[in-house]
Backbone as CSV, one residue per row, in Angstrom:
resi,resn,N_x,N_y,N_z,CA_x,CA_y,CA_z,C_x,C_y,C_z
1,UNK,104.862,76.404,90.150,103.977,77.418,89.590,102.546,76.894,89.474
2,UNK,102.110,75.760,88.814,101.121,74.822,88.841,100.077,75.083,90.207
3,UNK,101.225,74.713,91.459,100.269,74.485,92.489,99.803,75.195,93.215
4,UNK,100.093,76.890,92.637,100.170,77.687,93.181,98.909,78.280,92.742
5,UNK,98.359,77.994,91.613,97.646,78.410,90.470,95.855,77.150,90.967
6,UNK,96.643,76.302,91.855,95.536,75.397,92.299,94.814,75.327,93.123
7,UNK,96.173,76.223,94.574,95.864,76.193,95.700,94.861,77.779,95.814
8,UNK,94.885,78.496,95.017,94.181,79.525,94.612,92.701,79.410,94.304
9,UNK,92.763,78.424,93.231,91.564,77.980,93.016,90.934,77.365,94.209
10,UNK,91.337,76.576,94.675,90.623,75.965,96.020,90.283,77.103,97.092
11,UNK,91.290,78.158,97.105,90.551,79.045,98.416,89.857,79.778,97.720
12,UNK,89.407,80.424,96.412,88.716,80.831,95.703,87.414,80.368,95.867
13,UNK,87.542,78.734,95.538,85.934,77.871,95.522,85.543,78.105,97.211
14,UNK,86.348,77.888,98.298,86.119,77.880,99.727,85.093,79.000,100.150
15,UNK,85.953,79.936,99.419,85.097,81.757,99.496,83.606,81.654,99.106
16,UNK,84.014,81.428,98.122,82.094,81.537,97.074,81.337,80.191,97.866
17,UNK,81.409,79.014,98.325,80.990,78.418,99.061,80.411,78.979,100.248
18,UNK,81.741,79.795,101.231,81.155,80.107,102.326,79.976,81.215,102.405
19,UNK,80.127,82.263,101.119,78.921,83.396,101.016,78.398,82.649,100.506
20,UNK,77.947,81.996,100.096,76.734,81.090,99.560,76.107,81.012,100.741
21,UNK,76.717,79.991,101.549,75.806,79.534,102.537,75.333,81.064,103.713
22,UNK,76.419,81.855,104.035,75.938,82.688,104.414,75.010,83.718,104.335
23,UNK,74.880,84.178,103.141,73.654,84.458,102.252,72.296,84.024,102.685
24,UNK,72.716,82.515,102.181,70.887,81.356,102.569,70.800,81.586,103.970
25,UNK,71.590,81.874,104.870,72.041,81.745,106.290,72.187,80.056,107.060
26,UNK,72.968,79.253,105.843,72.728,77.983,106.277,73.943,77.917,107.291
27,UNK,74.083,77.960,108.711,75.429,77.838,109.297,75.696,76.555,109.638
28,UNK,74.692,75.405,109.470,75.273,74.299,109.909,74.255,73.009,109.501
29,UNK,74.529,71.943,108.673,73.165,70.920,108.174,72.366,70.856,108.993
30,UNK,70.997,70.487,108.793,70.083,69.856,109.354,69.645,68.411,109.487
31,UNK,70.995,67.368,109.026,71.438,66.165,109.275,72.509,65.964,109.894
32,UNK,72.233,64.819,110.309,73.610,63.768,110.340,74.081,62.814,109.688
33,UNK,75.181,62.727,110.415,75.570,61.646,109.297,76.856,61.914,108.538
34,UNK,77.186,61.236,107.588,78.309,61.892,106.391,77.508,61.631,105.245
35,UNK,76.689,60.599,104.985,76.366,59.846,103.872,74.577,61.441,104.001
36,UNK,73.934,61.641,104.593,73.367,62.302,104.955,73.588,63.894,104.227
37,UNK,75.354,64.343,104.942,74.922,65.625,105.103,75.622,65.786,103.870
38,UNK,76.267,64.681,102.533,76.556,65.394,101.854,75.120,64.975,100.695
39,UNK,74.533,64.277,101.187,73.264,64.840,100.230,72.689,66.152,100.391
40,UNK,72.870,66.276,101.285,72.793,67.662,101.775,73.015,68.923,101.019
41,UNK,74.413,68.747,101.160,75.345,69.519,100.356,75.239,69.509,99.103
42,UNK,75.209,68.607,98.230,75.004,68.222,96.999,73.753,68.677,96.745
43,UNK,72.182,69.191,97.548,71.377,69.389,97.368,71.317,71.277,97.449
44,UNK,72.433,71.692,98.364,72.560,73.196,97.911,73.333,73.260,97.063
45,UNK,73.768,72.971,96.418,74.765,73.197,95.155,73.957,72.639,94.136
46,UNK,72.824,71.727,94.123,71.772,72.095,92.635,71.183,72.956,92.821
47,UNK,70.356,73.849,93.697,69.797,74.539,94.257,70.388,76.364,94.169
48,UNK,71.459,75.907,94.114,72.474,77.561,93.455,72.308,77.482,92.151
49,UNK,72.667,75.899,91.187,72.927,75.810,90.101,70.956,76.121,89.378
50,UNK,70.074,75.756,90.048,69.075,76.107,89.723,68.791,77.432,89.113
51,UNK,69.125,78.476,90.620,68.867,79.816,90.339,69.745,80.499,89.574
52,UNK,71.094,79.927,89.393,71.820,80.853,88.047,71.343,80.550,86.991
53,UNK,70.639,79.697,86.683,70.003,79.002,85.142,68.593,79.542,85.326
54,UNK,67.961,79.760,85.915,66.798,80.938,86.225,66.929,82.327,85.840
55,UNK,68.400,83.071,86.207,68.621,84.148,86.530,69.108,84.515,84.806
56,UNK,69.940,83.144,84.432,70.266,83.727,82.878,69.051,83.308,82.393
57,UNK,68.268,82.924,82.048,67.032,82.811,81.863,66.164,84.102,81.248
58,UNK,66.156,84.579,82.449,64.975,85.604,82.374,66.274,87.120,81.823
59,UNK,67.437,86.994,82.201,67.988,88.060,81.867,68.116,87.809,80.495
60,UNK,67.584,86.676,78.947,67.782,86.683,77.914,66.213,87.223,77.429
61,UNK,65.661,87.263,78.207,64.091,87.113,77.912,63.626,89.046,78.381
């Protein structure tokens, strides 16, 4: 029951990941590398986390 409840979550996060990037229209890094492209990555995911803390922001204001 557990893993069922996990493996959910993971294609859940996969989803909102992939419209993310589709959205920005990012289809593919603009590095190489591994060490590279997950700075990368790690750099659109502050970059989302930015604008939801923007977005509640101004929607308290």
């Amino acid at each position: 029951m557990g893993s069922k409840n996990i493996q959910k979550k993971i294609k859940n996060s996969r989803m909102a990941i992939w419209q993310y990037k589709k959205n920005l229209k990012l289809n593919e890094f603009n590095t190489t590398g591994i060490k590279r492209t997950q700075t990368e990555a790690k750099l659109i995911g502050i970059s989302h986390n930015l604008k939801r803390i923007y977005k509640e922001i101004n929607k308290n204001n």
